[in-house]
N, C-alpha and C positions, 0 to 999 in steps of 0.2 A: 862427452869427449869426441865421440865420431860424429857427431851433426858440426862439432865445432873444427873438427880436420877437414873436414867436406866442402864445406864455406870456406876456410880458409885455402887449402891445397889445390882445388878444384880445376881438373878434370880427373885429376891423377896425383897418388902420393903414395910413398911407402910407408907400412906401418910394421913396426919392430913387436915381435909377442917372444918373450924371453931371446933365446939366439937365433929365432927364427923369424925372417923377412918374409912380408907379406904387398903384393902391391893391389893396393886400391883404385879400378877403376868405377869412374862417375858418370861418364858420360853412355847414355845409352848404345850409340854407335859403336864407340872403346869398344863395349861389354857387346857388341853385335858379332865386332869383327874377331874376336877373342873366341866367342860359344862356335863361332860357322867355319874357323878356317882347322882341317885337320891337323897339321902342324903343333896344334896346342892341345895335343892330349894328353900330355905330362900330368902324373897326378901328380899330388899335393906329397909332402915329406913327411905328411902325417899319416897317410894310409900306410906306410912301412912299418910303424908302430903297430896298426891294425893287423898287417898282415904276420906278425910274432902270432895273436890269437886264434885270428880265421884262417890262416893260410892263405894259398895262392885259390882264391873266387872269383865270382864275377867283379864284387866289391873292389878286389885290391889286384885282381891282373892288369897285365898291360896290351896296349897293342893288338897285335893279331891272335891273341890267346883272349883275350876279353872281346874281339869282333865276330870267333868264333861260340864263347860260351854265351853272348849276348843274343844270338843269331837262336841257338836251342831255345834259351827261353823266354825269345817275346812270343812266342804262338802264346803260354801258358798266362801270357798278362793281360791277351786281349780283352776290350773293354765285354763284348758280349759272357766271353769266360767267367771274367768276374762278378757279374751280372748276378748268372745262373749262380753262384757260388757263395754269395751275398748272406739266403738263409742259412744254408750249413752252418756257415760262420758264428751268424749272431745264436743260431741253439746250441753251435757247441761254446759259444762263449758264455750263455748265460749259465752251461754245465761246471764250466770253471769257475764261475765263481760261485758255486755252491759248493764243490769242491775246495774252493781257499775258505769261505767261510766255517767249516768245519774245522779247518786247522786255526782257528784265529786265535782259542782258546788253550794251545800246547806250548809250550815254553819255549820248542823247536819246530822246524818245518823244515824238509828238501822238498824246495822248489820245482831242483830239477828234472825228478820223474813226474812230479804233477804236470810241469810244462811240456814236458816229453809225451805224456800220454793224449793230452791234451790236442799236440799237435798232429799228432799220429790218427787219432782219430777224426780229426775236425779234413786230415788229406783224404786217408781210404774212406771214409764217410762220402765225400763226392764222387772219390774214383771209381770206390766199386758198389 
């Protein structure tokens, strides 16, 4: 269906996803001038759904409240950070799942302290 609206509407067409309008741009230029100019940092109507669960984050802030919370944590993204950070990762993951294999056999499981602990250590594991 969308290779066949792309072909036919092409550069540009809207696409209807239950009451919500979508506009499809095709052309790489469109899609240049759209990512580069600030003017269009309107998020999407779908992240207001998001932000009911996650709150107000980096995710689903706007504006000068996301240019600030964005500013704190790209130091922690940089590519050398993640580098270093790379092993911790894979031994604490391959803990976890030694940890979900144990549970695979109980009729129930919370997830959410397994991922909790999980995560908790796989952070202070690097930090300290």
């Amino acid at each position: 269906m969308f290779q066949e609206n792309n072909k036919r509407y092409y550069p540009i067409y809207r696409l209807w996803n239950a009451h919500i309008a979508s506009v499809e741009l095709l052309c790489p230029e469109d899609i240049e001038v759209l990512l580069t100019n600030n003017e269009n940092l309107e998020k999407s109507r779908i992240y207001e759904f998001l932000q009911v669960w996650l709150g107000t984050g980096l995710l689903t802030s706007k504006d000068t409240k996301w240019h600030y919370r964005r500013k704190l944590i790209t130091p922690a993204f940089h590519f050398g950070i993640l580098k270093n950070f790379s092993k911790t990762m894979i031994e604490r993951s391959e803990l976890l799942i030694q940890n979900l294999e144990l549970e695979c056999n109980k009729a129930k499981t919370l997830i959410e302290p397994i991922i909790g602990e999980f995560t908790l250590r796989t952070i202070c594991g690097k930090v300290f």
